[in-house]
C-alpha positions in Angstrom: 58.8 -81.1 129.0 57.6 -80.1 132.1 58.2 -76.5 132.8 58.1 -74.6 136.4 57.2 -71.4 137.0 59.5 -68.9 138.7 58.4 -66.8 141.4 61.6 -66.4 143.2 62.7 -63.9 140.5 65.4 -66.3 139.5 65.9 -68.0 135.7 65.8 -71.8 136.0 68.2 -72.8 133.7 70.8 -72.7 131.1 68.1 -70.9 128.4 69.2 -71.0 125.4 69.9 -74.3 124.5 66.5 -74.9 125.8 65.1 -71.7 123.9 66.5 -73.2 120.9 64.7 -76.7 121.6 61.5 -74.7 122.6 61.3 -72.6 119.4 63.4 -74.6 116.3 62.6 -71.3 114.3 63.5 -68.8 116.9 63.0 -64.9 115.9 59.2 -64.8 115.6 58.5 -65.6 119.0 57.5 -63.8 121.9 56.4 -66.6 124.6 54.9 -65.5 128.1 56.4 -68.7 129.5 56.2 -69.1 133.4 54.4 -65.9 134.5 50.9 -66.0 135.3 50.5 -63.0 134.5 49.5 -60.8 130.3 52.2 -59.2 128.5 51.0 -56.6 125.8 52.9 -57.4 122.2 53.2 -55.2 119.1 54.0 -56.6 115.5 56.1 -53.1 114.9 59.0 -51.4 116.1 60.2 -48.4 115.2 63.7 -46.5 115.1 67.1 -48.0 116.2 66.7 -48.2 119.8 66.4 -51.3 122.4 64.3 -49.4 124.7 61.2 -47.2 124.6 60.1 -45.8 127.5 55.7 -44.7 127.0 52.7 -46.7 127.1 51.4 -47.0 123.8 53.5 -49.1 121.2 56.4 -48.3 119.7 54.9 -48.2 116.2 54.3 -44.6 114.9 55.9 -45.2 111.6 54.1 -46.4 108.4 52.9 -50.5 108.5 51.5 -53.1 110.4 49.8 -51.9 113.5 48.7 -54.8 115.6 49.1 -55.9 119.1 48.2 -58.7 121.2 47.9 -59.8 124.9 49.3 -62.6 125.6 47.9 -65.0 128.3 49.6 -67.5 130.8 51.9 -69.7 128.6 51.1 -68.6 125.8 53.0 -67.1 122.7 53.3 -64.7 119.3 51.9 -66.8 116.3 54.6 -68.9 115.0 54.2 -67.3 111.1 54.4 -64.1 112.2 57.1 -61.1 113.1 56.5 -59.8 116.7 58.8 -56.9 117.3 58.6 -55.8 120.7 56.8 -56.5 124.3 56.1 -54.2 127.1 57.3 -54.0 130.8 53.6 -52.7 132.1 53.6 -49.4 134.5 54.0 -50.9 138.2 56.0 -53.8 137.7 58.8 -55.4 137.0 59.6 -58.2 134.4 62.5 -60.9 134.2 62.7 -62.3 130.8 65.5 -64.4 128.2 66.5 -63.7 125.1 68.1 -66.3 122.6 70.5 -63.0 121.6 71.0 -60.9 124.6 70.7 -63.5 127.9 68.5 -62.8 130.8 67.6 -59.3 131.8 65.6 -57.2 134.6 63.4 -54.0 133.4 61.9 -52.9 136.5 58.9 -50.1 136.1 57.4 -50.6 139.6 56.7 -46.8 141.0 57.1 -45.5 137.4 54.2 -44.1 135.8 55.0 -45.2 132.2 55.5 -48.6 131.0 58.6 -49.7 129.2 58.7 -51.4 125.4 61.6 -54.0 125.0 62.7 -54.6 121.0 62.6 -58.2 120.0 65.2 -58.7 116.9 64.5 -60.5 113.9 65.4 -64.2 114.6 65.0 -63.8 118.2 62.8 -65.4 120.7 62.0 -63.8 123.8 60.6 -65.3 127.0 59.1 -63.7 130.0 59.2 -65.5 133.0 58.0 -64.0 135.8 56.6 -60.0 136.5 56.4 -58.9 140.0 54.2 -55.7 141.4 54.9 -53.0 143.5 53.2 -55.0 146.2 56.0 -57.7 145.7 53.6 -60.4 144.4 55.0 -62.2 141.5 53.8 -63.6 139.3 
């Protein structure tokens, strides 16, 4: 399937049909899908909320404590649980969720970066992340 990346800070399609087709076992995904930019992952999220505003991961309760960046096009391990992703400091992110939709977290001009909770049997995708400057990416 050929995807396109989306620098007009639009979502290209219908997404969760095609989320669905992209990821059969969706929930354990985390994909950094047509940005060309990293996004920063943690395995654990902590508490109730959907939001966590602060740089370093939402994980300071008992467990796993891993992270991982994710490159261009690439994604969470397929046999694992990723919980949560973060909007860096400086930019804003447009990403789909197989739950939730498509949604907006800006950070640019904020000095804090902004952790987004990823639900058991949920996929995520981030597709595009634009900087203060406007760039997107």
């Amino acid at each position: 399937m050929l995807l396109v990346r989306q620098k007009n800070k639009s979502f290209p399609f219908t997404f969760s049909n095609y989320l669905l087709a992209l990821h059969p076992d969706p929930g354990i995904a985390i994909t950094d899908l047509c940005s060309d930019a990293w996004v920063w992952t943690s395995r654990k999220w902590c508490g109730d909320g959907e939001w966590r505003i602060q740089n370093d991961p939402p994980n300071d309760c008992a467990g796993i404590y891993e992270t991982k960046w994710l490159a261009p096009w690439d994604n969470t391990p397929p046999d694992q649980d990723w919980d949560t992703f973060r909007v860096d400091p400086g930019w804003e992110y447009g990403f789909a969720s197989t739950w939730d939709g498509t949604d907006i977290v800006d950070r640019r001009w904020q000095g804090e970066g902004e952790w987004v909770r990823v639900h058991d049997y949920e996929t995520m995708i981030v597709y595009w992340q634009c900087s203060e400057s406007g760039a997107c990416y």
